[in-house]
MARKOL-592465 format. One record per atom (N, C-alpha, C, CB): x, y, z. Coordinates in steps of 0.2 Angstrom, whole numbers, plus 5000, padded with zeros to 4 digits. Glycine has a CB too. Example, Ala and Ser with C-alpha at 12.3 -4.5 7.8 and 13.67 -1.06 7.14 Angstrom:
<dokes>
506649725039/506249785039/506649845039/505749785045/506449895035/506849955036/506450005039/507049975029/
</dokes>
This chain:
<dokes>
496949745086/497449735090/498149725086/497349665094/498849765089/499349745084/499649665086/499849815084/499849635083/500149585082/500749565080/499849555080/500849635074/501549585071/501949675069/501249515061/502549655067/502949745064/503249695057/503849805072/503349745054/503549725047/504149795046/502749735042/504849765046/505349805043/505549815037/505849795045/505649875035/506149895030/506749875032/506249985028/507349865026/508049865029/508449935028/508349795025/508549945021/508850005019/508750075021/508750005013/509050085025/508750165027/508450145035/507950205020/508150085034/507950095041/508250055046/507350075043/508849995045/508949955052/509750005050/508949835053/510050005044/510650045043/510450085039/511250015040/511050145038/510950195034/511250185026/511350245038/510950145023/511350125016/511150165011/511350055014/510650205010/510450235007/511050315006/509850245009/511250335012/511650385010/512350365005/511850405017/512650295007/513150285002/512850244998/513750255003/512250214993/512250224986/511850294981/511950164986/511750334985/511650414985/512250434981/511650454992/512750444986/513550474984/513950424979/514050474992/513650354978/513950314972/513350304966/514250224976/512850334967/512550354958/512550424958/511550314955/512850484962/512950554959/513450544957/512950614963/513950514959/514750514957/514750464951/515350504962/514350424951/514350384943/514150424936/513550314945/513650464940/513250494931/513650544932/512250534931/514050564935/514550634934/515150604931/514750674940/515550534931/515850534926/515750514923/516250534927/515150444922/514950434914/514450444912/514850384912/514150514911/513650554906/513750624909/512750524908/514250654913/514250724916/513650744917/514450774912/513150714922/512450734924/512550734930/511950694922/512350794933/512150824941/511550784943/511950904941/511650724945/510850684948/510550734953/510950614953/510150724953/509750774960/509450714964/509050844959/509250744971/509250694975/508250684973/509550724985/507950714971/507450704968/507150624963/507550764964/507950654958/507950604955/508150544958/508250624951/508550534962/508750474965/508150444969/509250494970/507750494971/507150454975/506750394971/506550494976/507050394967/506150354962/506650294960/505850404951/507250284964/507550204965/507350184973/508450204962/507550224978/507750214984/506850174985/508050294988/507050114991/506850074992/506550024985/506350094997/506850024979/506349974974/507049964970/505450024969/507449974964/507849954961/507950024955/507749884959/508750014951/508750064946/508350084943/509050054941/507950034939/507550054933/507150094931/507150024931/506850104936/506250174935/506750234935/505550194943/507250244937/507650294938/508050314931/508050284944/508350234931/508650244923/508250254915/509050164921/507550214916/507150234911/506950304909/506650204912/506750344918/506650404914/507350444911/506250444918/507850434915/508550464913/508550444905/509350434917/508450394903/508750384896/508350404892/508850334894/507750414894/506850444889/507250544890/505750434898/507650564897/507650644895/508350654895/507350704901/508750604892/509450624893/509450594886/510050594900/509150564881/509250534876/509850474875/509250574873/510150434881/510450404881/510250324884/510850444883/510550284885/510850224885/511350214890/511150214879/510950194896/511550184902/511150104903/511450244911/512150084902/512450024904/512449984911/513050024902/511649964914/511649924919/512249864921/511149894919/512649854917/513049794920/513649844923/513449724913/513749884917/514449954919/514149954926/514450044915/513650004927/513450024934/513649974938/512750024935/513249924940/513249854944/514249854946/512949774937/514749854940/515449824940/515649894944/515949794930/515249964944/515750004945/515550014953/515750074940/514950004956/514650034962/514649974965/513950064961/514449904966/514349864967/514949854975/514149834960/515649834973/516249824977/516149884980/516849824974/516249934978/516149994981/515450014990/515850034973/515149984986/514549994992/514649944996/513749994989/514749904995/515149835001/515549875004/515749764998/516149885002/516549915005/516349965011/516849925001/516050015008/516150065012/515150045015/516450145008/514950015015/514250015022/514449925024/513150015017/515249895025/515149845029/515049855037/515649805028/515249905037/515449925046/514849975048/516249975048/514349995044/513850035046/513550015054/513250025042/513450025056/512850025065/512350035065/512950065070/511849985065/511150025065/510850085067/510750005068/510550115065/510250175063/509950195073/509450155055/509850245073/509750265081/509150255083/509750345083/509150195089/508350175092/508350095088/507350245089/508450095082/508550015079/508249975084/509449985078/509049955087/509149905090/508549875097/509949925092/508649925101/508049945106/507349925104/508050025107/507149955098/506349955095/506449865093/506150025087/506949845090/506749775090/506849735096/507049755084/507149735098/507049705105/506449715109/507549725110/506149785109/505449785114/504949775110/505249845117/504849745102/504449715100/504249625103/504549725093/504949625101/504949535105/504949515111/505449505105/505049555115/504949585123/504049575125/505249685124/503849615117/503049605119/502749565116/502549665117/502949505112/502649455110/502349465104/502249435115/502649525100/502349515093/502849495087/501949595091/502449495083/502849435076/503349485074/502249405068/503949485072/504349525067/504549505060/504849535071/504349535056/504649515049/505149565044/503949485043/505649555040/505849605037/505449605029/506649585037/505449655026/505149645020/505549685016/504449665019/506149675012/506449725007/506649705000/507149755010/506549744995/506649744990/507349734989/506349804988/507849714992/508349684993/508449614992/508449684997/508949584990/508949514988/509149474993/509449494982/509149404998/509449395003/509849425007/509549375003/510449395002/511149385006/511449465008/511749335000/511049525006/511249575011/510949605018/511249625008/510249575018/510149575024/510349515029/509449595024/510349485028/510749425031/511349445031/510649355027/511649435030/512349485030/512449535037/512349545022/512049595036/511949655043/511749625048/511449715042/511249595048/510949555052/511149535057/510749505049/511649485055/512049445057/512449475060/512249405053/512849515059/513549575059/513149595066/513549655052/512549635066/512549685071/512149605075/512049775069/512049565076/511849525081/511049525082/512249535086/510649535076/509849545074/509449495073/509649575069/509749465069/509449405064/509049355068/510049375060/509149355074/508849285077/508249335080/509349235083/508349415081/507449415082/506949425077/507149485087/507149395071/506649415067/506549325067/506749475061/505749325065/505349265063/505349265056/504549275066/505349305051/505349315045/505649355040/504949305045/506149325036/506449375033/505949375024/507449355033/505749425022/505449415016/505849485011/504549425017/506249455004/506749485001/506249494993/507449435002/506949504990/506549504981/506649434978/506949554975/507149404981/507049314980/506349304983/507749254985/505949304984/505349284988/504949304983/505149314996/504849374979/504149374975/504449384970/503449424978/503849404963/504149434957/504049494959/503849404950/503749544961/503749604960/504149654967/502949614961/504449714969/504849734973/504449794975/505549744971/504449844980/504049904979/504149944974/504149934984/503649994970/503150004976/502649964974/502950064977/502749894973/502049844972/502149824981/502249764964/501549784981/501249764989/501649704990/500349744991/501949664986/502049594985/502549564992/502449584978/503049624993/503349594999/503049595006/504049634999/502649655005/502249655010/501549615014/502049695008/501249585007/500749535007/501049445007/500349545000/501749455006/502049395007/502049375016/502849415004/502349465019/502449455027/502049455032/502749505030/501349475030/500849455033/500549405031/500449495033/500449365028/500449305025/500949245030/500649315017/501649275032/501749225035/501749215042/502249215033/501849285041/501649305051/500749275054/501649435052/500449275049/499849255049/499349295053/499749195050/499449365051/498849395055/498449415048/499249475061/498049485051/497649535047/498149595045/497049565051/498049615040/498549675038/498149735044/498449705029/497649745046/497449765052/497649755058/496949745052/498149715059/498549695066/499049695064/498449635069/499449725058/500149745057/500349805058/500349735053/500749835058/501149895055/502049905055/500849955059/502049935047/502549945043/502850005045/502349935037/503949985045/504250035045/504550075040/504650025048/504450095038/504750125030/505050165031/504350155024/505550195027/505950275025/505950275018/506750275029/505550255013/505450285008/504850285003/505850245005/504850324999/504150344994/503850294992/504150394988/504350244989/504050164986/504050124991/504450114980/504150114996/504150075002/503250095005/504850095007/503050165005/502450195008/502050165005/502350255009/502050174997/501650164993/501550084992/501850194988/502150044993/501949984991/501449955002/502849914988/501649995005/501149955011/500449995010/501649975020/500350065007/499650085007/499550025004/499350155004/499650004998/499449924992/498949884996/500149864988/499449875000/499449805004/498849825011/500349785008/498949905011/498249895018/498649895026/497849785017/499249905025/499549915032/499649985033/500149885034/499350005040/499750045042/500450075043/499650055044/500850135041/501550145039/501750215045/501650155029/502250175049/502550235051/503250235045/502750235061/503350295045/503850335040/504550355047/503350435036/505050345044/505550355047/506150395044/505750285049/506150435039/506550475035/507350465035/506450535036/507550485031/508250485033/508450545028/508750405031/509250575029/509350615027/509250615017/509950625030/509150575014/508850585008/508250595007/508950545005/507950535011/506950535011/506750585013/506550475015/506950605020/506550675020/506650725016/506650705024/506850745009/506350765002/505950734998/506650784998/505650685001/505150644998/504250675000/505250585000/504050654997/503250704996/502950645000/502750714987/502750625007/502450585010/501750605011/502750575015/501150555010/500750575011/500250495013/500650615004/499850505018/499350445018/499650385022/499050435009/500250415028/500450395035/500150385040/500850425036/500250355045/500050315051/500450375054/500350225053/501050365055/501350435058/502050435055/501450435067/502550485056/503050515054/503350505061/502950595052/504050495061/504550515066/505050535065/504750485070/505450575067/506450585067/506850505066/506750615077/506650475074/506750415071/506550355076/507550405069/506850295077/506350245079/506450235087/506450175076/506750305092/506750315096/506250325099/507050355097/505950365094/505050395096/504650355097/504750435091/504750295095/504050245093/504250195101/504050185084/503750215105/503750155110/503050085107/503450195119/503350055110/502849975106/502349975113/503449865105/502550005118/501649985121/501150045121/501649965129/501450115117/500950155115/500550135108/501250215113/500950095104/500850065097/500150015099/501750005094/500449985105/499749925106/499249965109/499949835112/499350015113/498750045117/498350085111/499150105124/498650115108/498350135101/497850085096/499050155097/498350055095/498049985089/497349945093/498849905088/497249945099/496749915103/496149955106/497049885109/
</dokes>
C-alpha cells in the first residue's frame, strides 16, 4: 500500500540544475580552459563537487580551488534561479498527494536554507510533513542516508513509499534504500544511463497519485 512520496528538490520541484550546468562549463573554461561535457557534469548533479573535481584533477593533473569555485558561482546561482517556477505538473502532483492523505517528505543532498527558501517563494512548504537535507545526515547521494532518514520519519516501510528523482545519484541512492523511484529527467539528466526504475516520465504531469495507489495495492 503506498503511504508516503519522497521528493528530490534540484531538477525536480525547480529547474536548477540547468543554471549550475552553465556556471561550472563557464567556470572550467576560464579557469583551466576545459570544455566540461555534460557527462562530466553528471557525477555531481544530485550529490556535490567532489566526485566530479577528484576525477578532473586525477585526468587534468591539476588542483581546483573549491573556495575559488564556491566565491565565483555561488552569488551567481542565487541570482539567476531566485525567480525560477516549479518545474511542469510540480505544483498539482503535490497537492493531489495531500489531497490523498499520504505523507510527503523532501530528501536533498542540499543544505536547508535552499529549499526552504523555494519552498516558501513558490507557496509549498506547508505541504510537506518533512523536510530531510544534508544537515540531517553525514552522507548525501548516492548514499541511502537521506532517504532512510525520510522513511524513518514519515514512518512507513520503504515498501509503502516511492521516490522522485531526476538524477543518476539520487536513483542509486533510493535503489540503497529499497524504494521505488520514478525518474523525472530534465534537460541535463536525460543523458544519464538509468537503469533499475519503477518508471520513467517526461514529467510529473504524467504521474496521477490514484494510479500510483491502484498500482502499489
Amino acid at each position: 500500500m503506498l503511504k508516503a512520496v519522497i521528493m528530490d528538490f534540484d531538477g525536480v520541484v525547480i529547474d536548477s540544475e540547468a543554471i549550475w550546468h552553465d556556471l561550472y562549463v563557464e567556470w572550467f573554461k576560464t579557469n583551466h580552459n576545459y570544455n566540461l561535457t555534460v557527462e562530466e557534469f553528471l557525477l555531481c548533479v544530485g550529490s556535490n563537487y567532489e566526485s566530479l573535481f577528484s576525477k578532473l584533477e586525477e585526468k587534468m593533473d591539476i588542483s581546483i580551488d573549491r573556495e575559488k569555485f564556491l566565491e565565483d558561482t555561488m552569488e551567481l546561482f542565487i541570482e539567476k534561479s531566485d525567480n525560477l517556477p516549479a518545474k511542469e505538473g510540480v505544483v498539482d502532483f503535490i497537492k493531489s498527494v495531500k489531497e490523498k492523505g499520504l505523507g510527503l517528505s523532501l530528501a536533498t543532498s542540499s543544505v536547508r536554507a535552499k529549499p526552504v527558501k523555494h519552498l516558501t517563494r513558490l507557496g509549498l512548504i506547508d505541504y510537506f510533513d518533512y523536510l530531510v537535507t544534508a544537515d540531517d545526515v553525514e552522507r548525501i547521494k548516492p548514499f541511502p542516508d537521506l532517504y532512510l532518514k525520510a522513511i524513518d520519519n514519515l514512518k512507513v516501510d520503504k515498501e509503502e513509499a516511492v521516490v522522485i528523482e531526476d538524477s543518476q545519484n539520487g536513483l542509486i541512492a533510493a535503489n540503497r534504500a529499497g524504494v521505488k523511484t520514478i525518474i523525472v529527467p530534465n534537460e541535463e539528466t536525460k543523458y544519464s544511463n538509468f537503469e533499475s526504475y519503477y518508471k520513467k516520465v517526461v514529467s510529473l504531469r504524467e504521474v496521477q497519485i490514484s494510479n500510483l495507489i491502484s498500482e502499489f495495492n
